[in-house]
C-alpha positions in Angstrom: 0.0 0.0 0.0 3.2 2.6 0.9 4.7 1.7 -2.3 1.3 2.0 -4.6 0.8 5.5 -2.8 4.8 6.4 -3.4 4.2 5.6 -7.0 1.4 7.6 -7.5 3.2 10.6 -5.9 6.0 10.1 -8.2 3.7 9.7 -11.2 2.1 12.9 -10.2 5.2 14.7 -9.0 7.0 13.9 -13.0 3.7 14.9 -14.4 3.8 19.0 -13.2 7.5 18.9 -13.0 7.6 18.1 -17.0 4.5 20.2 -17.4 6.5 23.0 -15.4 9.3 22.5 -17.3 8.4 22.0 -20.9 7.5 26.1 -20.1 10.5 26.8 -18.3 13.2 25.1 -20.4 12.1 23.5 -23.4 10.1 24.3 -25.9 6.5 24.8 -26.6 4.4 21.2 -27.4 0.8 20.5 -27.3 -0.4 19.3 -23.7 -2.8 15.9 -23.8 -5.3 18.1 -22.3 -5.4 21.5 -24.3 -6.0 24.5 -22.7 -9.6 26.4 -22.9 -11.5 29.8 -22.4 -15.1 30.4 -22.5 -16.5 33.7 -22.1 -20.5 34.7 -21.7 -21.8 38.1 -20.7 -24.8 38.8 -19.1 -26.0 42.0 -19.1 -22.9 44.1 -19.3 -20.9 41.5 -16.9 -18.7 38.7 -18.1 -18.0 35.5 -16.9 -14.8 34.0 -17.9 -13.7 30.0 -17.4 -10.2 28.9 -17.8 -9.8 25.1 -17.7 -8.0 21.8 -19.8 -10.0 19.3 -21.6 -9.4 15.8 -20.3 -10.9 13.5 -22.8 -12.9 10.0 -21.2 -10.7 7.9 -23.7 -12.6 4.5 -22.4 -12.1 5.2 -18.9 -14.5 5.2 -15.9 -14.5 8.8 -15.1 -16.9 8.8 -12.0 -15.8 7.1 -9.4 -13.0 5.8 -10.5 -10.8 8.6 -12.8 -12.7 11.2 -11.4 -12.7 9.9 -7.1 -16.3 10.4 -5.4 -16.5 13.3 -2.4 -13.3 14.7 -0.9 -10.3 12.9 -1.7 -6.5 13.5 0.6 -3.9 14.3 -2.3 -0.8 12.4 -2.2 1.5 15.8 -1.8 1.0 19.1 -2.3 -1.3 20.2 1.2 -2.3 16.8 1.4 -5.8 18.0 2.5 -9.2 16.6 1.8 -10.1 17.9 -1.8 -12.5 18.1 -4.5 -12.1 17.6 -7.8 -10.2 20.1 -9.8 -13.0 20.4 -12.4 -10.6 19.6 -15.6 -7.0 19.2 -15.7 -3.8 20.4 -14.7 -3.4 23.9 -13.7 -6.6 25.1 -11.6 -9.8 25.9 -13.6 -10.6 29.3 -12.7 -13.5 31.6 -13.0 -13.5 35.1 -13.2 -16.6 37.7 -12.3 -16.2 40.9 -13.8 -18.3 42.6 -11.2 -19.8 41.1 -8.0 -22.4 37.9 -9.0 -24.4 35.6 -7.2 -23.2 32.3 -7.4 -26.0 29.5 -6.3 -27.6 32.4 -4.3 -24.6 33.2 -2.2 -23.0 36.5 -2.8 -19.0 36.7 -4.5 -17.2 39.7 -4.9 -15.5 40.6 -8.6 -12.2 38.3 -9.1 -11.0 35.1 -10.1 -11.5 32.1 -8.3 -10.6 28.5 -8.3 -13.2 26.3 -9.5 -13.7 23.0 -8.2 -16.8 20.6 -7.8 -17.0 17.4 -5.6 -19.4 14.3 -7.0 -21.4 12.7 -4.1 -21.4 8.6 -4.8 -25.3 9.2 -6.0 -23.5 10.2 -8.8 -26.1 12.7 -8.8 -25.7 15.1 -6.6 -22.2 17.2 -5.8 -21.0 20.5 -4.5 -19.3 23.5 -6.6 -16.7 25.6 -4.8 -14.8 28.7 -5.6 -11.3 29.2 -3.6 -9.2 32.5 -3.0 -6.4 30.1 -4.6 -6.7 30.4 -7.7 -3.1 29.6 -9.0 -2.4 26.7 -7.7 -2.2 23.2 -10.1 -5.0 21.5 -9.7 -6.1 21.2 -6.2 -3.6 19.3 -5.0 -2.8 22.7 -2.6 -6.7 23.0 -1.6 -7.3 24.9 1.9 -10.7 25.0 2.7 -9.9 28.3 4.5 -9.7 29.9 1.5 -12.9 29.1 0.2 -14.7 32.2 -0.9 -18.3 29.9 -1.0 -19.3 26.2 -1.8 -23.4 24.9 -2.6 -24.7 22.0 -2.9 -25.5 21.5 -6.4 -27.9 18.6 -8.8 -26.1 17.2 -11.7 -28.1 16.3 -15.1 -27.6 13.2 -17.1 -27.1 14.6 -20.9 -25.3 12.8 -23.9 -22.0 11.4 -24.1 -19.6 14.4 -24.3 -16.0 12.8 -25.1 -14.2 16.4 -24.3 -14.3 18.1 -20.6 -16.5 21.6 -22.1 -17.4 24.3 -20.2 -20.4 26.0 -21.3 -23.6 28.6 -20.6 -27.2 27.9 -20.6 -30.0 30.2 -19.9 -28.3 33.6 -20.6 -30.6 36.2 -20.0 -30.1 40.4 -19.0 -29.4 39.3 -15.3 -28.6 35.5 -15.1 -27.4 32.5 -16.7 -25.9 28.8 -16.0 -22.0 27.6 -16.0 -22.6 24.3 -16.6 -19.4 21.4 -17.0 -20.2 18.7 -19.6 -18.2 15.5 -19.6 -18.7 11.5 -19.9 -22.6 12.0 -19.5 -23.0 14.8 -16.5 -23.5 17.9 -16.7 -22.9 20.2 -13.2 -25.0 23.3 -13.4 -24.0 26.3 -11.4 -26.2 29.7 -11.6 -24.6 32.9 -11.6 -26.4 36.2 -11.0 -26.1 40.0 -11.6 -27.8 43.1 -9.9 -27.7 44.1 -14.1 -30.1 47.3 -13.5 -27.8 48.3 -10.6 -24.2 47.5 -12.5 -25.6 49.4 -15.2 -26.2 52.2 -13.5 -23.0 52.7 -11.8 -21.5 51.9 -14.9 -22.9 55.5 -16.5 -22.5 57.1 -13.6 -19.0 56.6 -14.3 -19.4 56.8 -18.2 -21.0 60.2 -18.4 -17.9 61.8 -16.3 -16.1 60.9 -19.8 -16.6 62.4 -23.2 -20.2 61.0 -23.7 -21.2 63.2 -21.0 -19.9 65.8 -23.5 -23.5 65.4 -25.6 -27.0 65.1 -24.1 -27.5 62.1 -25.7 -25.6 60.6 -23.1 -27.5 61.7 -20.6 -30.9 61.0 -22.4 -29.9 57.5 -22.9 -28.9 56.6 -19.1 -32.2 58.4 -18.6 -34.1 55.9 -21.3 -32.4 53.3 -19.4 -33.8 53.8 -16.3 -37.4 54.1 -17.4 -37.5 51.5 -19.6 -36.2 49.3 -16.9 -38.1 50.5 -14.1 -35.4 51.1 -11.9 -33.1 54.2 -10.3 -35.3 56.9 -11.3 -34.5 59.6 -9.3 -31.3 58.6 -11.3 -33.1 59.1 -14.6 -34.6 62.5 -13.4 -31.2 64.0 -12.5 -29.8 62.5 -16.4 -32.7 63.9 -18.2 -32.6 67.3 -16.3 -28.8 67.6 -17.9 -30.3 66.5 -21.3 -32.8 69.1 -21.5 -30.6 71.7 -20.3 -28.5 71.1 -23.0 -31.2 70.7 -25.7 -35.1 70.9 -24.8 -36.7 68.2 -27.3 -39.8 66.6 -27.0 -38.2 63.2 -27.0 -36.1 64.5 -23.9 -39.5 66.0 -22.4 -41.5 62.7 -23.3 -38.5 60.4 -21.3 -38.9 62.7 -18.2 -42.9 62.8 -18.1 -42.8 58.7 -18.6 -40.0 58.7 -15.2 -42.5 61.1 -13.4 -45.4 58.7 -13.8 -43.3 56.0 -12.9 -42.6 57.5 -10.0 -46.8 58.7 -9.2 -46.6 62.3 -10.2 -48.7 62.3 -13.2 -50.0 66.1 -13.0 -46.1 66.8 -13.5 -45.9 64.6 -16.0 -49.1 65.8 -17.8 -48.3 69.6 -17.4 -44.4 69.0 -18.9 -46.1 66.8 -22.2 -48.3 70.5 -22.7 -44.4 71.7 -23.2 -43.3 68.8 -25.3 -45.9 68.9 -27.7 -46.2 72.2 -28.3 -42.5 71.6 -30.3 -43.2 68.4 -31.5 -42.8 67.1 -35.5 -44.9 65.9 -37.3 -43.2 62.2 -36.5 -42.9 62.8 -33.0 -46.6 63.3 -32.6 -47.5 60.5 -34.5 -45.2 58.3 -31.9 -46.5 59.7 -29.7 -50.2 59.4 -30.4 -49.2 55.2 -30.7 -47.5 55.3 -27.4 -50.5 56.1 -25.6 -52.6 53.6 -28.2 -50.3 50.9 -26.9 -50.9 52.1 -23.1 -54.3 51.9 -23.6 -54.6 55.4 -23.4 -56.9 55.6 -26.8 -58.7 58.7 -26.4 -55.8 60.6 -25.6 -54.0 59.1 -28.3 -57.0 60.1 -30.7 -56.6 63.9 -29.7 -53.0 63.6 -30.1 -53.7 61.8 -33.8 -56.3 64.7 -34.3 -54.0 67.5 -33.2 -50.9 66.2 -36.1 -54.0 66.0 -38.7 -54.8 69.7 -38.0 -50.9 70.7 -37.8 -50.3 68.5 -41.0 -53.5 68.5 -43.2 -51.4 67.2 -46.2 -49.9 64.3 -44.5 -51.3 61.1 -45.7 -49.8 59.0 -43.3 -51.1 61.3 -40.1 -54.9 60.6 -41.6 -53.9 56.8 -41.7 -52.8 57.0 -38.5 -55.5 58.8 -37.1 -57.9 56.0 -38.9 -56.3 53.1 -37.0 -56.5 55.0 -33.7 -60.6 54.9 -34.6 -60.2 51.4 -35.6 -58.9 50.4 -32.1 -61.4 52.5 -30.2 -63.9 50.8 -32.7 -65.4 53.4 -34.2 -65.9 52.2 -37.4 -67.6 55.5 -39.4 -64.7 57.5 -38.2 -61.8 55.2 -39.3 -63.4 54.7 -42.9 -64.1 58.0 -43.1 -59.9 59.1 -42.2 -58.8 55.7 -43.9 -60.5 57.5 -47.3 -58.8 61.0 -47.0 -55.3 59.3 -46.2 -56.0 58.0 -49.6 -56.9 61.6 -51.5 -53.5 62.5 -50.2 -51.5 60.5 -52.6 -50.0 58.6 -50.4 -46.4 56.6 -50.2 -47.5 52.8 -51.1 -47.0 51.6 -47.4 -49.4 53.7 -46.0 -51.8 53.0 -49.0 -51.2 49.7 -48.5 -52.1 49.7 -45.1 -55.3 52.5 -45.4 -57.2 49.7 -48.0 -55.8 46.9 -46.1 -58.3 48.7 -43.0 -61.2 49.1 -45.4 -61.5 45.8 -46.7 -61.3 44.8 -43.1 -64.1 47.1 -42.6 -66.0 46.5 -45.4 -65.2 49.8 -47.0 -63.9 48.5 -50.3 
């Protein structure tokens, strides 16, 4: 039993030492496990895995290649340790801003990433350790750990390369997950996206595209389209309107201020902003508050562009389709049918007889 257990040490040992030294000395040859890097952002933070690609050549990996729980390593620390998670040097994971890892908080770095398999062969743990230069985890301390969770592996198709890979990418999270033999071991990662985001401009508009108020506008947009930080987006919008008083800049700051219950202001500062809006502008506008369900109001806003613009085609079509939604039927023929005195470009004549047939009109 001493000798099997010297043997495997020296096995080892020759292993990193011609590893180590094939860098050091010699020249550059192609490891049996190549080196890998897989990247994924979510939202505007990246995750980054650095790892080797053992293949399963034949071999039993679980239980067997790849040892079930904790295992004590031959040298290095010689502590308890889980499974390195690929081959030779560590497989690390780096957070480009503070994440959420299976629910437990992890500050921005790079980690050591290792997972243990539980004899179920179903079941495991993944762990992230302050080491995160070390080969393998032959030098594990579980001092160092920065978190471990327990974790459910999947059964999934034979996958002959170790491959790291993400699943479920959405603005805020996504999964990690490890494929090899046929287990997968799927870690979640989170992000406060909203709140990374807008730190991020905080910082962004102290450099040139703070310069501009479309800078400005667009943190603004940000916030209100995402429902978050919006005394934020007031204080961004405030700058973009100082700089240059549009409607679109008006309309962003009346959408934050009934976000945030303060729809006289928000009603009283649209008076403003439509009194300078285009003829495109208005029409926008009349459909935003068509698709809020707002259509009366967006039928006097669809009125008010046909009396600035009487020769418009498209603001009569427009106008029609507001009376189609309300279903008013006599008034949306009867707006459908001037849109087409008007000459007007083939989309909108397209879509003005498109409505009548509907109707019944043609």
């Amino acid at each position: 039993m001493l000798k099997s257990l010297f043997a495997t040490t020296a096995v080892a040992l020759l292993s990193i030492a011609t590893a180590t030294n094939s860098h050091a000395q010699g020249i550059t040859v192609p490891r049996p496990s190549a080196a890998a890097t897989v990247t994924q952002t979510i939202g505007i933070s990246t995750v980054t895995v650095k790892y080797s690609r053992p293949s399963v050549k034949g071999r039993e990996v679980w239980g067997k290649l790849v040892p079930y729980g904790y295992n004590v390593q031959p040298f290095g620390a010689q502590n308890a340790a889980p499974w390195r998670a690929g081959a030779n040097e560590n497989t690390t994971i780096e957070f480009s801003h503070d994440a959420k890892v299976q629910g437990q908080t992890v500050p921005a770095g790079t980690y050591g990433l290792t997972f243990v398999v539980n004899s179920d062969n179903s079941t495991g743990e993944v762990i992230l350790s302050k080491d995160s230069r070390s080969w393998g985890s032959f030098f594990y301390d579980p001092a160092h750990d920065q978190m471990r969770a327990k974790i459910q592996l999947r059964d999934i198709p034979m996958t002959e390369l170790l491959t790291y890979d993400f699943l479920n990418v959405d603005q805020n999270s996504g999964e990690v997950v490890l494929n090899w033999e046929k287990k997968q071991f799927p870690v979640k990662i989170e992000f406060a996206t909203n709140d990374i985001v807008m730190a991020n401009a905080n910082e962004e508009l102290k450099n040139v595209i703070g310069f501009t108020p479309q800078g400005f506008a667009s943190a603004a947009n940000y916030a209100l389209q995402n429902k978050t930080h919006y005394e934020d987006g007031i204080k961004w919008i405030d700058q973009a309107i100082a700089q240059n008083k549009t409607f679109a800049y008006l309309n962003t700051k009346a959408g934050l201020l009934r976000a945030m219950g303060k729809g006289d202001d928000a009603d009283k500062l649209m008076a403003d902003g439509i009194a300078i809006a285009s003829e495109i502008e208005l029409n926008n506008y009349g459909y935003q508050l068509l698709l809020g369900g707002q259509v009366d109001k967006g039928i006097e806003i669809l009125t008010l562009n046909t009396k600035r613009h009487p020769e418009s085609a498209n603001v009569w079509d427009s106008l029609g389709e507001a009376y189609a939604t309300k279903g008013d039927k006599d008034n949306a023929i009867k707006n459908f049918k001037k849109s087409l005195t008007l000459n007007p470009a083939p989309l909108v004549k397209a879509n003005s007889e498109k409505f009548l047939k509907q109707l019944g009109a043609m």
